[in-house]
Gaussian input, Z-matrix of N, CA and C with variables (Angstrom, degrees):
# hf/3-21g

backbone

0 1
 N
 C     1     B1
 C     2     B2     1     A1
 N     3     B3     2     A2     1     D1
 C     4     B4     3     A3     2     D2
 C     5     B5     4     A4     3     D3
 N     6     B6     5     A5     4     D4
 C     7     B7     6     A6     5     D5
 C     8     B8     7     A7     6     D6
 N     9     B9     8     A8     7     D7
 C    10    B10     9     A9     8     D8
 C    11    B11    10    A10     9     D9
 N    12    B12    11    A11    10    D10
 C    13    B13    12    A12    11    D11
 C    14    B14    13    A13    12    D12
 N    15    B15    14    A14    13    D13
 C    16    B16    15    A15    14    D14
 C    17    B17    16    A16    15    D15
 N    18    B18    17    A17    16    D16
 C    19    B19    18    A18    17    D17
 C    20    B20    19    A19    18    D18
 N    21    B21    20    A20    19    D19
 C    22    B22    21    A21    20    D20
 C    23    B23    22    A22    21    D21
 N    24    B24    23    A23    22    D22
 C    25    B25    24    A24    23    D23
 C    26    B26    25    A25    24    D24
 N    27    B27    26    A26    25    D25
 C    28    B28    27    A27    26    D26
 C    29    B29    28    A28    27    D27
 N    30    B30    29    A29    28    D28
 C    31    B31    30    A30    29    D29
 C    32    B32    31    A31    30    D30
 N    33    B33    32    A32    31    D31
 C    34    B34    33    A33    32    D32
 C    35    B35    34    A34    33    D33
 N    36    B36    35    A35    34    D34
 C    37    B37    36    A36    35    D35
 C    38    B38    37    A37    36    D36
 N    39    B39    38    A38    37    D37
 C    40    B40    39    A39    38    D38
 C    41    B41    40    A40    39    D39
 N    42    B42    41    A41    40    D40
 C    43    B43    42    A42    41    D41
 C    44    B44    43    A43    42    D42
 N    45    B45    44    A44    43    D43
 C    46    B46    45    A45    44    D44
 C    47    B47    46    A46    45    D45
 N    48    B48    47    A47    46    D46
 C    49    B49    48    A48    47    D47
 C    50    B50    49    A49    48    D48
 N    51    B51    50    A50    49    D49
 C    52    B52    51    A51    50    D50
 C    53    B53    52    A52    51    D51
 N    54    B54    53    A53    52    D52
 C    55    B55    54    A54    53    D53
 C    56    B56    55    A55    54    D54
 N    57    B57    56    A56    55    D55
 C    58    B58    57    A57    56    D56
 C    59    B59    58    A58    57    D57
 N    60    B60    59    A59    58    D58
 C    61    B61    60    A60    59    D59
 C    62    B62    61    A61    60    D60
 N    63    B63    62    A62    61    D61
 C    64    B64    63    A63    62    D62
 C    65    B65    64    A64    63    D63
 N    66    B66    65    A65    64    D64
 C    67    B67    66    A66    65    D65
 C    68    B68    67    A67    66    D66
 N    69    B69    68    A68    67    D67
 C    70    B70    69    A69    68    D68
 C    71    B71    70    A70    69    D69
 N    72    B72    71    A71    70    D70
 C    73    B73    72    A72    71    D71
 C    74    B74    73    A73    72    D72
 N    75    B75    74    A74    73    D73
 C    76    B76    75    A75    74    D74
 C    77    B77    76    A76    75    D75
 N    78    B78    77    A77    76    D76
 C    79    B79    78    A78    77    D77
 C    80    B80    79    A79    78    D78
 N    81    B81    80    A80    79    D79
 C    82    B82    81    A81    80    D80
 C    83    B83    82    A82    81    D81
 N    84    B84    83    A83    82    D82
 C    85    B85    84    A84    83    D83
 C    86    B86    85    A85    84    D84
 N    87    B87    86    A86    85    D85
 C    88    B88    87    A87    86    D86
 C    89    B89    88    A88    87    D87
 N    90    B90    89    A89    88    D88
 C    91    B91    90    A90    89    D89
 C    92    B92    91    A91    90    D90
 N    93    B93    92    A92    91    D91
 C    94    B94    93    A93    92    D92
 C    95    B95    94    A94    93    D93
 N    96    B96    95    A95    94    D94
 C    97    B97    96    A96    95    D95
 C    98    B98    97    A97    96    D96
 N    99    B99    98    A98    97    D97
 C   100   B100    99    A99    98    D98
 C   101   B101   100   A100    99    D99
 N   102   B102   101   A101   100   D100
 C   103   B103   102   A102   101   D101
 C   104   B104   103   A103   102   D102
 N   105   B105   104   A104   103   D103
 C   106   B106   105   A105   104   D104
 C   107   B107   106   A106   105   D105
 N   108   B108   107   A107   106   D106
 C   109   B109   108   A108   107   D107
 C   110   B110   109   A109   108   D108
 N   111   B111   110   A110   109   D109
 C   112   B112   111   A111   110   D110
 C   113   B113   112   A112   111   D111
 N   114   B114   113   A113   112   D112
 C   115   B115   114   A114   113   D113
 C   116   B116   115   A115   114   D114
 N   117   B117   116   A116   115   D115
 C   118   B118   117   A117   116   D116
 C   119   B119   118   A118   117   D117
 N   120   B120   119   A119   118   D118
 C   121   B121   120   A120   119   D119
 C   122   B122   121   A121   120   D120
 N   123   B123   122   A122   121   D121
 C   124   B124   123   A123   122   D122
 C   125   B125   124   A124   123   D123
 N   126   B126   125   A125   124   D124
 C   127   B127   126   A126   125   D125
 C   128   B128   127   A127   126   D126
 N   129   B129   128   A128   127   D127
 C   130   B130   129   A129   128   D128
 C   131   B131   130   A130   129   D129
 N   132   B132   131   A131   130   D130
 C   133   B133   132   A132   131   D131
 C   134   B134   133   A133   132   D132
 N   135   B135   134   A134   133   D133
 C   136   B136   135   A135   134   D134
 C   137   B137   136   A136   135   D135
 N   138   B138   137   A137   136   D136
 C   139   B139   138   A138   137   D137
 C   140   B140   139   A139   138   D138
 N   141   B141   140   A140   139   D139
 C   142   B142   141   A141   140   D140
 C   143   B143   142   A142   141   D141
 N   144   B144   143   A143   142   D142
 C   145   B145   144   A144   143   D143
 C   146   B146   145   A145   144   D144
 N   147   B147   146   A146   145   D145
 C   148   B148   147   A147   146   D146
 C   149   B149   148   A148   147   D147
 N   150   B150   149   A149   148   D148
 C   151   B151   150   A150   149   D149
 C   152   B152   151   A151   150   D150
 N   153   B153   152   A152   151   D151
 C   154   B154   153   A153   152   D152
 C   155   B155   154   A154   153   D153
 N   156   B156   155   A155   154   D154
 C   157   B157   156   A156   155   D155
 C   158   B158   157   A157   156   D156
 N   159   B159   158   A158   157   D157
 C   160   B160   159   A159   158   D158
 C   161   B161   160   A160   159   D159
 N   162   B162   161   A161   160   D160
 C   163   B163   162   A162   161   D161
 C   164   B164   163   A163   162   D162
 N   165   B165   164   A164   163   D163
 C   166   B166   165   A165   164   D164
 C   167   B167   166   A166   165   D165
 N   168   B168   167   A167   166   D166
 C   169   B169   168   A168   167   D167
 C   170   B170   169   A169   168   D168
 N   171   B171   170   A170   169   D169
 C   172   B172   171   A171   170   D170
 C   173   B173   172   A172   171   D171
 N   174   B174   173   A173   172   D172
 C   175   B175   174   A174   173   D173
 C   176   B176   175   A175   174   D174
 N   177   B177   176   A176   175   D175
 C   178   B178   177   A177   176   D176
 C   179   B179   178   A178   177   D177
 N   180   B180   179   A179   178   D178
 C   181   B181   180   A180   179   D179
 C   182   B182   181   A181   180   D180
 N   183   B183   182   A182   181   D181
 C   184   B184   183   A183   182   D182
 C   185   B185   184   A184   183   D183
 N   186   B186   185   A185   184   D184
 C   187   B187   186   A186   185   D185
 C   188   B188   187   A187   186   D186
 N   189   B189   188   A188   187   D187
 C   190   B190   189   A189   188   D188
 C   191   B191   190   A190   189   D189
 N   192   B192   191   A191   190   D190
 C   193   B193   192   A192   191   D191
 C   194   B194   193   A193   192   D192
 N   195   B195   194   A194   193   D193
 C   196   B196   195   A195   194   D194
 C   197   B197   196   A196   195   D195
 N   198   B198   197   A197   196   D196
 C   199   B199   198   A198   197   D197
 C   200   B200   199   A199   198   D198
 N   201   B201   200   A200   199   D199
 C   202   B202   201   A201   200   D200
 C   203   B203   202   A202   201   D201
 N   204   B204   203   A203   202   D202
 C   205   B205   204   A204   203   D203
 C   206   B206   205   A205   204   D204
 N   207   B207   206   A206   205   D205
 C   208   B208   207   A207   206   D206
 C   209   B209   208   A208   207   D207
 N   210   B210   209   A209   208   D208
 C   211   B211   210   A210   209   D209
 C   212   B212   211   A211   210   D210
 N   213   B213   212   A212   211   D211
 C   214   B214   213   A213   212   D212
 C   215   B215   214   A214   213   D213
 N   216   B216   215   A215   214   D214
 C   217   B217   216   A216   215   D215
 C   218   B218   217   A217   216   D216
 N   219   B219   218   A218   217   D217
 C   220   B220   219   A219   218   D218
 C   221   B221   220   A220   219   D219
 N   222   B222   221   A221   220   D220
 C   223   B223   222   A222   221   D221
 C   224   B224   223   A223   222   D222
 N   225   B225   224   A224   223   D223
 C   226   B226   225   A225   224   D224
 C   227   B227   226   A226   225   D225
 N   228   B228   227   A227   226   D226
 C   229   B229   228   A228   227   D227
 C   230   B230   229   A229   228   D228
 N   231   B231   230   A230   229   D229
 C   232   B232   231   A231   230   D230
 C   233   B233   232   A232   231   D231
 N   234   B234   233   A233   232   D232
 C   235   B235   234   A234   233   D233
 C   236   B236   235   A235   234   D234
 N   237   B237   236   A236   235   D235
 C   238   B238   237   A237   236   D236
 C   239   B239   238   A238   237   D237
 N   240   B240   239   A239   238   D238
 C   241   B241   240   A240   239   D239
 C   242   B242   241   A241   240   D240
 N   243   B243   242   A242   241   D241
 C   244   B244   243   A243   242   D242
 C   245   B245   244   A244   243   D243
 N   246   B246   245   A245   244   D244
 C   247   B247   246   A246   245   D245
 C   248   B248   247   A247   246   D246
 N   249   B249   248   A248   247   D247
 C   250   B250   249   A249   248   D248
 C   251   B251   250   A250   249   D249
 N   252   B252   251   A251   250   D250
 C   253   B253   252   A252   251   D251
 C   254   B254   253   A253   252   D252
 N   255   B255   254   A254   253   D253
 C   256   B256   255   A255   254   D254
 C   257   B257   256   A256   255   D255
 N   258   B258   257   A257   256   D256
 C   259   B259   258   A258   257   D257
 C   260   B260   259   A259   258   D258
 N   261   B261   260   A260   259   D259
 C   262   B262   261   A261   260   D260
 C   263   B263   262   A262   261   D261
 N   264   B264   263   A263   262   D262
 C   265   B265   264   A264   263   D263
 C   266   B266   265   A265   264   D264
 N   267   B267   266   A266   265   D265
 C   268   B268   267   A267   266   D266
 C   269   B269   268   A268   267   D267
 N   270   B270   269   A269   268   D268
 C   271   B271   270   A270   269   D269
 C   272   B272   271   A271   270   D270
 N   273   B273   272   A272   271   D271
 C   274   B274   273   A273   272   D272
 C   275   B275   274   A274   273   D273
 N   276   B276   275   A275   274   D274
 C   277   B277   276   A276   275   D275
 C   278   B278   277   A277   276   D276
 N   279   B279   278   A278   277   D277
 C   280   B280   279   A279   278   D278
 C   281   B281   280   A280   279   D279
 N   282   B282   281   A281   280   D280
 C   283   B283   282   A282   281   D281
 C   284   B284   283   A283   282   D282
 N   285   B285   284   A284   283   D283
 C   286   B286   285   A285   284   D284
 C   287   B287   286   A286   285   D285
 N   288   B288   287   A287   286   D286
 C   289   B289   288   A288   287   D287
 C   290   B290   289   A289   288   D288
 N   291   B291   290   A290   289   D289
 C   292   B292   291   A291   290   D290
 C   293   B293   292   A292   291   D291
 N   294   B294   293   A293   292   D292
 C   295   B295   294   A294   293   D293
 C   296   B296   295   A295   294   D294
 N   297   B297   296   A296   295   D295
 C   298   B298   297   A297   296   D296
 C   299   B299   298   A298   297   D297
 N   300   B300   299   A299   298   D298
 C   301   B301   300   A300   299   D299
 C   302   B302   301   A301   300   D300
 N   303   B303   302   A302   301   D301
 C   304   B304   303   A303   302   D302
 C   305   B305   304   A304   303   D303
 N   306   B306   305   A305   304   D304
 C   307   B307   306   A306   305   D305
 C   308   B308   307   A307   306   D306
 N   309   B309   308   A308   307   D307
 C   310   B310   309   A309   308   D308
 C   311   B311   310   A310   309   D309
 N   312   B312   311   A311   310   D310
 C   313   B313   312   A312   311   D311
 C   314   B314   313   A313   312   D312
 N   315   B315   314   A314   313   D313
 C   316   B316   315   A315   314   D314
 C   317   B317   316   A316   315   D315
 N   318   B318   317   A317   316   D316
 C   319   B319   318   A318   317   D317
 C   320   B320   319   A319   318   D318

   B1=1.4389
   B2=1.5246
   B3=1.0974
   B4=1.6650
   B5=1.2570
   B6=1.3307
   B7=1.4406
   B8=1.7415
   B9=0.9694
   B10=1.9496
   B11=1.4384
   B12=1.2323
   B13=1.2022
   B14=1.4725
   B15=1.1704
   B16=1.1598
   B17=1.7266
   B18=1.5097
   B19=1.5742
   B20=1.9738
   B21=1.2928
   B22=1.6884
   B23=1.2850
   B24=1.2865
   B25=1.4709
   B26=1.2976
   B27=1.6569
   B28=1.6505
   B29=1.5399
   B30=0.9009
   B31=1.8661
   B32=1.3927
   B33=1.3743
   B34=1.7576
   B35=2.0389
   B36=0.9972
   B37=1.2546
   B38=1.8262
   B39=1.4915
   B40=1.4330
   B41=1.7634
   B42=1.6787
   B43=0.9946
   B44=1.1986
   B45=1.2697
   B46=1.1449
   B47=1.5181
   B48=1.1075
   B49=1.2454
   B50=1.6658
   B51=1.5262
   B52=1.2378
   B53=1.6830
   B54=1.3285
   B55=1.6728
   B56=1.1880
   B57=1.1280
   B58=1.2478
   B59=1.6509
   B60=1.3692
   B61=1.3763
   B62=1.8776
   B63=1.4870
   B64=1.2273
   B65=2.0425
   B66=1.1600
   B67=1.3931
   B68=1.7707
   B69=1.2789
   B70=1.9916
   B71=1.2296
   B72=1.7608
   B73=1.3789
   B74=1.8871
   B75=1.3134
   B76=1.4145
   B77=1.3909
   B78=1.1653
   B79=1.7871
   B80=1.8027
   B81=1.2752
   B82=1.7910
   B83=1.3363
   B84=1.7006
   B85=1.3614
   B86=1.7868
   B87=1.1715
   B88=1.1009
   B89=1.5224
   B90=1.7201
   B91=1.2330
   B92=1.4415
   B93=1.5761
   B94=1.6123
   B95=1.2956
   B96=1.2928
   B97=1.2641
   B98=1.5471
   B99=1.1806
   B100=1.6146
   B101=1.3247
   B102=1.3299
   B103=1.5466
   B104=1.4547
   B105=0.9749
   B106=1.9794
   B107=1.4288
   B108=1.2738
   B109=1.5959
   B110=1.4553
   B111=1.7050
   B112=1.1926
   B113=2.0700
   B114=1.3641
   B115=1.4893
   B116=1.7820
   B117=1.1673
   B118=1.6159
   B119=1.7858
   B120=1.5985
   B121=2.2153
   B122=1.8478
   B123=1.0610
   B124=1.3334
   B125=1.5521
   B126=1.6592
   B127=1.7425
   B128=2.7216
   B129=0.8519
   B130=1.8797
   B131=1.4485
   B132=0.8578
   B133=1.3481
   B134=1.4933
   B135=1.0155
   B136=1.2694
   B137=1.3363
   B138=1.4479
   B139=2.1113
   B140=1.4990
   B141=1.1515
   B142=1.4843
   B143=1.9969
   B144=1.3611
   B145=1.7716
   B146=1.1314
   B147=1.3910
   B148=1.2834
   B149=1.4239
   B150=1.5517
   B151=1.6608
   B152=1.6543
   B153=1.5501
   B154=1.3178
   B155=1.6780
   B156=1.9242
   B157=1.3968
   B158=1.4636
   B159=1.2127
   B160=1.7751
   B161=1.3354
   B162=1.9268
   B163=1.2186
   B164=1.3365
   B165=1.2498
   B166=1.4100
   B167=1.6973
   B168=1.2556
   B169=1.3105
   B170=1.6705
   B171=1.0544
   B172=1.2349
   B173=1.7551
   B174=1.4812
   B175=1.8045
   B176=1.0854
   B177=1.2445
   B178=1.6803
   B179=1.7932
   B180=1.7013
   B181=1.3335
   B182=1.7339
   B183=1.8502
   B184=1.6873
   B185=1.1001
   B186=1.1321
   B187=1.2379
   B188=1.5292
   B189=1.5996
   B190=1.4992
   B191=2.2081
   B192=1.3204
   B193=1.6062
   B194=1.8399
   B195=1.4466
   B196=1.5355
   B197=1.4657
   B198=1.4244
   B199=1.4083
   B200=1.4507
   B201=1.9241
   B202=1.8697
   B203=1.7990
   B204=1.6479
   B205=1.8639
   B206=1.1094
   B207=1.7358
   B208=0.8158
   B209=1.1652
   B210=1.8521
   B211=1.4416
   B212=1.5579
   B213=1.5249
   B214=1.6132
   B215=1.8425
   B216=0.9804
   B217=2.0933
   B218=2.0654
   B219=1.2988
   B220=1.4104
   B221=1.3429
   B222=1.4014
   B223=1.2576
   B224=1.7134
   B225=1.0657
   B226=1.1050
   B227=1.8220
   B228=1.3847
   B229=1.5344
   B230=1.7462
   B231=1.3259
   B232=1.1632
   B233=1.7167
   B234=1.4695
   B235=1.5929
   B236=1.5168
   B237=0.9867
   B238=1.6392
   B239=1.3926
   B240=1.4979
   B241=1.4657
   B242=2.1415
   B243=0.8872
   B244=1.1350
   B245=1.6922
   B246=1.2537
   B247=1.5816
   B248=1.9042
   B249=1.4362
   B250=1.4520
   B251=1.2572
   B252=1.2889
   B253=1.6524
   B254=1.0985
   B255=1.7313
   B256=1.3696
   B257=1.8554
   B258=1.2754
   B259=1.5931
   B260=1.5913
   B261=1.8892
   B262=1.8448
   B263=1.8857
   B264=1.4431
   B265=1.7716
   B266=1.4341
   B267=1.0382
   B268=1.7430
   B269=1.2724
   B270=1.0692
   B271=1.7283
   B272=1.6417
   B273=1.1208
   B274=1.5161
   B275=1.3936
   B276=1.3670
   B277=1.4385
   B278=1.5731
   B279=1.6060
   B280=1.4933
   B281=1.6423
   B282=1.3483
   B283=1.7003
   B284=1.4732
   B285=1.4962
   B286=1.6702
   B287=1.0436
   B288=1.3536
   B289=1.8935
   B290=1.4200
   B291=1.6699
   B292=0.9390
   B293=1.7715
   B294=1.5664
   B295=1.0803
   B296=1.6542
   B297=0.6996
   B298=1.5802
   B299=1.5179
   B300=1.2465
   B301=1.1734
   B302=1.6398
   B303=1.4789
   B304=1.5138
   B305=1.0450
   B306=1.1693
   B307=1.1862
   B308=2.0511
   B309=1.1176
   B310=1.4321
   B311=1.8216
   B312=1.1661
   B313=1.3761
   B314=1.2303
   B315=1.5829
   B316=1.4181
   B317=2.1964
   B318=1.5042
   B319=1.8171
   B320=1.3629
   A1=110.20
   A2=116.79
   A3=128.37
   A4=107.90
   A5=116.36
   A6=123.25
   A7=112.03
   A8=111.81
   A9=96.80
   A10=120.54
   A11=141.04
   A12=136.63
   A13=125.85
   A14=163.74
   A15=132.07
   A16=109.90
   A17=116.78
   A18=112.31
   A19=90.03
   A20=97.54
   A21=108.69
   A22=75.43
   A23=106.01
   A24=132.70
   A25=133.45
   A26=121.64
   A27=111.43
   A28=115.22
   A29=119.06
   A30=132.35
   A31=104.34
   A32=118.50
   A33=126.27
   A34=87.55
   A35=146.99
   A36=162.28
   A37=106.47
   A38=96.52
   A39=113.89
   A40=90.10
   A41=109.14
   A42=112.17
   A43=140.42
   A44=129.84
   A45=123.62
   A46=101.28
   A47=138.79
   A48=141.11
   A49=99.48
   A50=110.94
   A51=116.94
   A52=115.24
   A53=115.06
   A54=119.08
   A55=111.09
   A56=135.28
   A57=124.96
   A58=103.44
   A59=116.45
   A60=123.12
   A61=117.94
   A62=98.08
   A63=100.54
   A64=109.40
   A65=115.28
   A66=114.85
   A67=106.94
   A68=94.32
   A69=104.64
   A70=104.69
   A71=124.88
   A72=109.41
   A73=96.16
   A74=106.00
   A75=93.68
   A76=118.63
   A77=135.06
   A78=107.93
   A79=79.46
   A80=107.60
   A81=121.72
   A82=104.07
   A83=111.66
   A84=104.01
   A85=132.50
   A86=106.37
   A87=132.99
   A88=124.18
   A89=101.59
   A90=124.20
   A91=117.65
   A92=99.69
   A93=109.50
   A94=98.46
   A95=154.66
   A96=152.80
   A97=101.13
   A98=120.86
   A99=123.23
   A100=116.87
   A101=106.31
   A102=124.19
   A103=109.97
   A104=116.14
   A105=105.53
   A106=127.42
   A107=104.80
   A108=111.39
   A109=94.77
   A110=104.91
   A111=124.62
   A112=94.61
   A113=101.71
   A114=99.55
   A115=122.74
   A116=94.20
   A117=93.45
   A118=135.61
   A119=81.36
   A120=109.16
   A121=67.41
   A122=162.03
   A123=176.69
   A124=97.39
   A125=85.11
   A126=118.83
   A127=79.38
   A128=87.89
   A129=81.90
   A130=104.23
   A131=140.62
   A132=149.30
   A133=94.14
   A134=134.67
   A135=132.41
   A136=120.76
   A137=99.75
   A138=103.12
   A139=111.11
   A140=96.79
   A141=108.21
   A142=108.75
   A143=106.73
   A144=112.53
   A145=129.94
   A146=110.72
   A147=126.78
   A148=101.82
   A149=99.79
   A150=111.96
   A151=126.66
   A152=103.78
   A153=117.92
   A154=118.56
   A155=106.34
   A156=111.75
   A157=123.77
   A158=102.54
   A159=108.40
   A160=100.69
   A161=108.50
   A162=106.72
   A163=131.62
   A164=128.90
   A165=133.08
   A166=119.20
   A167=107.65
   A168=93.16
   A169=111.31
   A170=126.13
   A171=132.57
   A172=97.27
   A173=131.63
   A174=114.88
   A175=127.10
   A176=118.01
   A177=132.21
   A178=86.16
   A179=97.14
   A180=116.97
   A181=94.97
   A182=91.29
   A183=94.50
   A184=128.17
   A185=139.95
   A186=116.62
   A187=112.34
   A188=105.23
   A189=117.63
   A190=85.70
   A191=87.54
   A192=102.67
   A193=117.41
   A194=115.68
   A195=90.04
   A196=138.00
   A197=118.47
   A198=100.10
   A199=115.27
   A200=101.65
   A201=83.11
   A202=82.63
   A203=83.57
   A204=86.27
   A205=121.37
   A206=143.94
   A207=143.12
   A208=96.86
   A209=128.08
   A210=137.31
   A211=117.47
   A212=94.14
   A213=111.53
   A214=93.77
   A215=108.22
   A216=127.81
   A217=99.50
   A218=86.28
   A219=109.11
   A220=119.06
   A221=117.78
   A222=126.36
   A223=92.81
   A224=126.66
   A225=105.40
   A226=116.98
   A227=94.13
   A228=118.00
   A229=113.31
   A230=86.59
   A231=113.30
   A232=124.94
   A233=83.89
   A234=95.26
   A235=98.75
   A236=146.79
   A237=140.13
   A238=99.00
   A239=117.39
   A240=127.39
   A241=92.55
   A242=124.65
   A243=120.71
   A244=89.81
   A245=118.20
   A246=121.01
   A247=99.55
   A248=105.87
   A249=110.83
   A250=114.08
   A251=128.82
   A252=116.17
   A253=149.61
   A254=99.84
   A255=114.19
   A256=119.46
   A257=77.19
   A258=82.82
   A259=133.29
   A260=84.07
   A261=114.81
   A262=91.83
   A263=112.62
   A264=107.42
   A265=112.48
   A266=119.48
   A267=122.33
   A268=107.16
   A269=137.97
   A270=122.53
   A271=106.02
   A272=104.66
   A273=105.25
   A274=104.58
   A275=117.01
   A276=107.91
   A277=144.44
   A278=104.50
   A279=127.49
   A280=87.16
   A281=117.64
   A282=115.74
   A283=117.32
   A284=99.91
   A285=105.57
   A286=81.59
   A287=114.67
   A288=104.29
   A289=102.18
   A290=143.53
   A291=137.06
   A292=113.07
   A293=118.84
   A294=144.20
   A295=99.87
   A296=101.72
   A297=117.86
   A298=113.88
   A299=109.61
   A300=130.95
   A301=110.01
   A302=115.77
   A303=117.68
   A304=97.39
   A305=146.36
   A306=145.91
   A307=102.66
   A308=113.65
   A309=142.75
   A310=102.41
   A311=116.66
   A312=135.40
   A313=97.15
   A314=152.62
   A315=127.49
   A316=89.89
   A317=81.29
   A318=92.04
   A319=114.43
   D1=134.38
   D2=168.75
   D3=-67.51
   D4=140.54
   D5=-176.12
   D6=-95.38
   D7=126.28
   D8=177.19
   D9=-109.84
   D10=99.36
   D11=129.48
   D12=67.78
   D13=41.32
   D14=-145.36
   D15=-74.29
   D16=131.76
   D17=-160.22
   D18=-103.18
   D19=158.99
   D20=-171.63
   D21=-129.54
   D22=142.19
   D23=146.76
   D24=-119.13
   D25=142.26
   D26=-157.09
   D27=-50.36
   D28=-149.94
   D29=161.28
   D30=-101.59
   D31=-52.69
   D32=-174.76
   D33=-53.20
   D34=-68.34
   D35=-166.99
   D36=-44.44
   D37=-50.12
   D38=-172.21
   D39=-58.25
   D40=-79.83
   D41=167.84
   D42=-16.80
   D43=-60.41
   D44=-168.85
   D45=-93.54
   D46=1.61
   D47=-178.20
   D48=-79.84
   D49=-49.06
   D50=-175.40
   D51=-82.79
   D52=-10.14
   D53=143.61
   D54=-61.35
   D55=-58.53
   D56=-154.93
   D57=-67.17
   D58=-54.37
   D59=179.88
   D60=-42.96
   D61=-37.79
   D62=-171.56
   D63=-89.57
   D64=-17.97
   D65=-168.74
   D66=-106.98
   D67=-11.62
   D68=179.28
   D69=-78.85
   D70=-44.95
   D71=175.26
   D72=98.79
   D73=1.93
   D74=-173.56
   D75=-103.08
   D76=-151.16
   D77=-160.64
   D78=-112.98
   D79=176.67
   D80=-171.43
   D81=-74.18
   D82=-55.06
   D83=-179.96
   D84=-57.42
   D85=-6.58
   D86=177.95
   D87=-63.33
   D88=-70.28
   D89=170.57
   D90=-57.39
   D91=-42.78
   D92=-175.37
   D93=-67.48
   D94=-51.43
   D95=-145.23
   D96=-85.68
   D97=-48.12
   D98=167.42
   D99=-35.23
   D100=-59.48
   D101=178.95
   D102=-81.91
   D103=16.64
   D104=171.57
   D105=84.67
   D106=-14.11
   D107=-155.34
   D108=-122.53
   D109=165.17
   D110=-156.74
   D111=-80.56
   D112=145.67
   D113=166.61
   D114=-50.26
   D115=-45.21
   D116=174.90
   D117=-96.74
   D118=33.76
   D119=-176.62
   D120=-112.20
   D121=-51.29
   D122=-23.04
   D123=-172.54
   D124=-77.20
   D125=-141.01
   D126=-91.51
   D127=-35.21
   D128=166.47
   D129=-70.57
   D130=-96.67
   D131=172.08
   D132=0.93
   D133=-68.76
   D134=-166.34
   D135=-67.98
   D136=-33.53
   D137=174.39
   D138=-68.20
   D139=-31.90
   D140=-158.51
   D141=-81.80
   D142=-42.22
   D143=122.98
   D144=5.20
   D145=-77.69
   D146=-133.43
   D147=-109.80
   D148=-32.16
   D149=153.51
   D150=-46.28
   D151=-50.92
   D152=-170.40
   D153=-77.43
   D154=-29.36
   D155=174.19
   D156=-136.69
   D157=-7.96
   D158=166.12
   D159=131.07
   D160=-154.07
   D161=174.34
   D162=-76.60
   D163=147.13
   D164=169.23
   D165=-45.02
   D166=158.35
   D167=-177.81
   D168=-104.53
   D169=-19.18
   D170=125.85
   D171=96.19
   D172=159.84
   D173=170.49
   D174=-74.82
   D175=147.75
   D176=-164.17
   D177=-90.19
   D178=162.35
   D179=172.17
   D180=-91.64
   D181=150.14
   D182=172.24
   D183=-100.59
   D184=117.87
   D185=-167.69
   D186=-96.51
   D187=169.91
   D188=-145.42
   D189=-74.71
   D190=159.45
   D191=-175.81
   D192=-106.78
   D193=80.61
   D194=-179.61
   D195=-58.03
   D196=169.42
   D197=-171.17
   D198=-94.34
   D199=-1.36
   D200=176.40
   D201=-135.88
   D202=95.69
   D203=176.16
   D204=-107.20
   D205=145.13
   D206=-139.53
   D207=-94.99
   D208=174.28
   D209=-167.48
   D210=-55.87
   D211=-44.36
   D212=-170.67
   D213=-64.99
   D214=-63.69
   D215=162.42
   D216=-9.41
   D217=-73.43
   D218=-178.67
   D219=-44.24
   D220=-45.96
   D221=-164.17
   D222=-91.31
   D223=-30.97
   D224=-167.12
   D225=-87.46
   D226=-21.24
   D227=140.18
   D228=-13.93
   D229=-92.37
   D230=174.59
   D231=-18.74
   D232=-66.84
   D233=-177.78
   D234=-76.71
   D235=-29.35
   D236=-168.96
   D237=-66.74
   D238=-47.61
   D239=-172.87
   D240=-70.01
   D241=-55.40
   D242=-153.68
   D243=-61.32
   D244=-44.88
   D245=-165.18
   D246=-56.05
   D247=-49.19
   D248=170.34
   D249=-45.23
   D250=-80.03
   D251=158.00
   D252=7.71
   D253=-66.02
   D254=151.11
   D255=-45.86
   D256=-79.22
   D257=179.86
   D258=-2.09
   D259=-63.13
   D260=-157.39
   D261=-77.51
   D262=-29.96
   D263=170.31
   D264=-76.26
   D265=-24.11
   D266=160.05
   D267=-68.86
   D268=-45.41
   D269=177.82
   D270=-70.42
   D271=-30.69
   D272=-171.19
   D273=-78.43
   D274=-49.11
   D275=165.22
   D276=-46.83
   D277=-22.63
   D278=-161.54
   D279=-97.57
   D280=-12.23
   D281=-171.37
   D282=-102.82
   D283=-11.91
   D284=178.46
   D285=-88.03
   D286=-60.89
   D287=-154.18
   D288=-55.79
   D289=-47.23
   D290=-161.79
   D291=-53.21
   D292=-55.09
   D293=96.94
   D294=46.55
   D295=-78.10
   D296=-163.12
   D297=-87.79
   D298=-33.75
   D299=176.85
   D300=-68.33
   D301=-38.57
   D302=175.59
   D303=-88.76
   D304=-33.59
   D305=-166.80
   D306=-55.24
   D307=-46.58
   D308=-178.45
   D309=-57.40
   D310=-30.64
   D311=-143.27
   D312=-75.32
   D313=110.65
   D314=-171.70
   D315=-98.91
   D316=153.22
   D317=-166.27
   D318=-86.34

């Protein structure tokens, strides 16, 4: 039998791994598989979280968009889309670095 490694990963890593999972909306096995790690190194990370600062903030529902919406409508538009933005550079960010992090990994 081959022996494997046991791999540590930072806290900043833990963290943001378990942002991303929780604000993408996408399923666990998903995220976990992107990032290397087992679904349930995932679903710990996150209790253990949640232990230390409360609840998650977890994805918002969207609500429907009319097509002739008023300014206030618009603006709030705006910011929902801008918050998305954010978001999608936080996943993208958590994927270089992750990224980088295996990259580091000797085999």
């Amino acid at each position: 039998m081959a022996s494997t490694t046991k791999r540590r990963f930072t806290d900043e890593f833990k963290r943001e791994a378990v942002a991303l999972w929780e604000t993408s909306g996408r399923p666990q096995t998903e995220i976990a598989g992107e990032l290397g790690i087992m679904p349930t190194m995932l679903r710990r990370w996150q209790r253990k979280l949640q232990e230390s600062s409360g609840p998650p903030a977890g994805p918002t529902a969207k609500p429907p968009v009319s097509t002739m919406a008023s300014p206030a409508d618009q603006a709030s538009e705006i910011a929902k889309l801008r918050r998305e933005l954010d978001r999608a550079r936080m996943e993208r960010d958590i994927l270089k670095k992750a990224v980088g992090i295996f990259a580091e990994m000797p085999r």
